[in-house]
Wavefront OBJ file of the C-alpha trace (Angstrom):
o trace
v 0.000 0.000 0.000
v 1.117 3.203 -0.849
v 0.953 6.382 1.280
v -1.547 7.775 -0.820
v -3.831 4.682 -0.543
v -3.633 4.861 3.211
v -4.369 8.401 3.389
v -7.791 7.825 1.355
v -8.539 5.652 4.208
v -7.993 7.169 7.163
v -11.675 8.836 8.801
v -12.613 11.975 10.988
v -11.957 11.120 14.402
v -15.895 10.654 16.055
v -15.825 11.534 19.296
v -18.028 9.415 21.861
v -21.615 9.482 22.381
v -22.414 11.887 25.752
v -23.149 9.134 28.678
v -26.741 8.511 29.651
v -28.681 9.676 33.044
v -28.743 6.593 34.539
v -24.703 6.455 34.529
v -24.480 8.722 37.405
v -23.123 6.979 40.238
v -25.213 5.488 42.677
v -24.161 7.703 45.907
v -25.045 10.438 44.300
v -28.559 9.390 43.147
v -29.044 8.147 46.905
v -27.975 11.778 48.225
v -30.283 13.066 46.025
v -33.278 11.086 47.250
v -32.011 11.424 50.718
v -32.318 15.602 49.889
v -35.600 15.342 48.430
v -36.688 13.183 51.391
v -35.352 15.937 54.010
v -37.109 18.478 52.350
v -40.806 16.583 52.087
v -40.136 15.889 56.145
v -39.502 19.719 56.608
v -41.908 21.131 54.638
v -44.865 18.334 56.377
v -43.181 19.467 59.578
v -43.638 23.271 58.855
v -47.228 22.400 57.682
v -48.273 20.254 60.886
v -47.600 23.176 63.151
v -49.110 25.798 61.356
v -52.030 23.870 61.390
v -51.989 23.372 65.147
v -50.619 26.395 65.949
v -54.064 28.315 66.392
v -55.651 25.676 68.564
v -52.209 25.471 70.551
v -52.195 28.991 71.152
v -55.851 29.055 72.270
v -55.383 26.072 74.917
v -52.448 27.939 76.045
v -54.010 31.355 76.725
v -57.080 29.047 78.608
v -53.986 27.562 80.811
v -52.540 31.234 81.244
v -56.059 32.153 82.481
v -56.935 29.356 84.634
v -53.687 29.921 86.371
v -54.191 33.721 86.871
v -57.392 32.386 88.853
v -55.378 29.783 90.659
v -53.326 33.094 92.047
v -56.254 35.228 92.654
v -59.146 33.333 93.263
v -61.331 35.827 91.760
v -64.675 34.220 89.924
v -65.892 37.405 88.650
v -62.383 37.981 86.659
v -62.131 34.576 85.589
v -65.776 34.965 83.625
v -64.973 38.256 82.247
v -61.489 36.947 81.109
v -63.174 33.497 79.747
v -65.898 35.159 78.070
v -63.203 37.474 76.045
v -61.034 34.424 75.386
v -64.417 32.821 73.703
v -64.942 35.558 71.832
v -61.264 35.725 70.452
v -61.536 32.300 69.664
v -64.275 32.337 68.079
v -63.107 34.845 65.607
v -60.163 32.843 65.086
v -62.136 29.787 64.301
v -65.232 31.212 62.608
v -66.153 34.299 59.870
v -66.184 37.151 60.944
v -70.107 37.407 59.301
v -71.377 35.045 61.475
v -70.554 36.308 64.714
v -71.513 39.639 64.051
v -73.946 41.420 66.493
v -74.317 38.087 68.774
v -74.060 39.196 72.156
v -76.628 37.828 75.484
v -78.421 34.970 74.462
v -78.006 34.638 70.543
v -74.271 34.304 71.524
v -74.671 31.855 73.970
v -77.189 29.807 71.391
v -74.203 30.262 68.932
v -72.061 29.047 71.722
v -73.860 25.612 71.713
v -74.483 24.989 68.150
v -70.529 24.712 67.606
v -70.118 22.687 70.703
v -73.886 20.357 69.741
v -74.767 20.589 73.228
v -77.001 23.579 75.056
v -75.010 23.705 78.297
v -73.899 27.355 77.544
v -77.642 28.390 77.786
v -78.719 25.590 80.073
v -75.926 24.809 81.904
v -73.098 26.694 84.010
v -71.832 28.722 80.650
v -75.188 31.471 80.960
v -73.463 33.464 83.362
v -71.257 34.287 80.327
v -74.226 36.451 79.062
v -74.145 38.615 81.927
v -70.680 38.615 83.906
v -69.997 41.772 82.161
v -72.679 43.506 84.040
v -72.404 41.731 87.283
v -70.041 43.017 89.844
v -69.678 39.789 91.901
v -70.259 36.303 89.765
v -71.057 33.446 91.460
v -70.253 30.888 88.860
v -69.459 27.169 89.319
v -65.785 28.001 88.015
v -64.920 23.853 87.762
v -67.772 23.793 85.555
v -67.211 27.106 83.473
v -63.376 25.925 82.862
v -64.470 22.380 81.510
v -67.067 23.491 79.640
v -64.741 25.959 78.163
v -62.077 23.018 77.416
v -65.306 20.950 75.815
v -66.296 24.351 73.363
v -62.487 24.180 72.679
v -61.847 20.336 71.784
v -65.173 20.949 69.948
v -63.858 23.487 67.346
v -60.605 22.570 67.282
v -60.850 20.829 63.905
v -62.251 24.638 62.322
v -59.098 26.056 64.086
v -57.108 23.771 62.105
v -59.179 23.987 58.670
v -58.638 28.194 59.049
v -54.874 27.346 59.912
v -54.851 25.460 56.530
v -56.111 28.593 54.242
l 1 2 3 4 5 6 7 8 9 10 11 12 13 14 15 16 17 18 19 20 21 22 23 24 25 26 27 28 29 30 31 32 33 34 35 36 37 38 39 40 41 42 43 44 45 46 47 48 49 50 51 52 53 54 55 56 57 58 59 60 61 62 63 64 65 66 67 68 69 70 71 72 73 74 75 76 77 78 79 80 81 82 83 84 85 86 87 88 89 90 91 92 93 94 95 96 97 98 99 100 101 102 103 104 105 106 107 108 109 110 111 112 113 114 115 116 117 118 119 120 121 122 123 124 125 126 127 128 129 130 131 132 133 134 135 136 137 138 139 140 141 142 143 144 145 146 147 148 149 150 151 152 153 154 155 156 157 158 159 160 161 162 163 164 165
């Protein structure tokens, strides 16, 4: 063979095809699942407690109040500062439309259709209506804290659902 003969036959140099995907090495596919799998925790973390963090707050400011009672012994307080804390939470919990203008009875009446019970009216929660006005109350406090922990465990779940939007 000549020279020119072997220079007719010589070819472009091809270079290689680019690897595929699935020849990245293993460690570094399983540290990139393990990141994605951190993040999904965190982020259903994050969203768990601002779910619950309405209905947390709300059970701690009853505990905060319940205490201050515990100090001061003071029944007449401990209604006015209950019925406020049922009103905030109820705004929390609730649209603003639908509490508006309830005070006395129709608040009370609203008071038992989110707990399904009528102990507000009924029961030991009607001094509620009128602690405001009352300069001593002579409430059943035992009975006025539980069935303020029963309205709460009752509404919890809207708590949550308004935590959600």
């Amino acid at each position: 063979m000549t020279v020119d003969e072997l220079l007719r036959e010589l070819k472009d140099i091809q270079p290689p095809d680019a690897p595929d995907w699935w020849l990245i090495p293993p460690a570094y596919l399983v540290a990139i699942g393990v990141i994605i799998t951190i993040a999904a925790l965190v982020w259903l973390l994050i969203r768990y407690r601002r779910v619950n963090r309405m209905a947390s707050l709300a059970e701690q400011e009853l505990q905060r109040i319940k205490s201050t009672y515990r100090h001061n012994r003071d029944s007449h307080e401990l209604s006015l500062q209950l019925a406020q804390w049922l009103k905030q939470v109820a705004m929390l919990a609730f649209p603003a439309r639908q509490l508006e203008g309830l005070t006395g009875q129709d608040w009370l009446h609203f008071l038992d259709q989110s707990l399904g019970e009528n102990r507000f009216s009924n029961g030991g929660g009607n001094i509620l209506a009128s602690s405001v006005y009352r300069k001593q109350a002579n409430a059943d406090v035992g009975q006025l804290v539980e069935l303020c922990e029963q309205w709460l465990v009752a509404i919890k779940p809207r708590l949550q659902q308004r935590g959600r939007d």
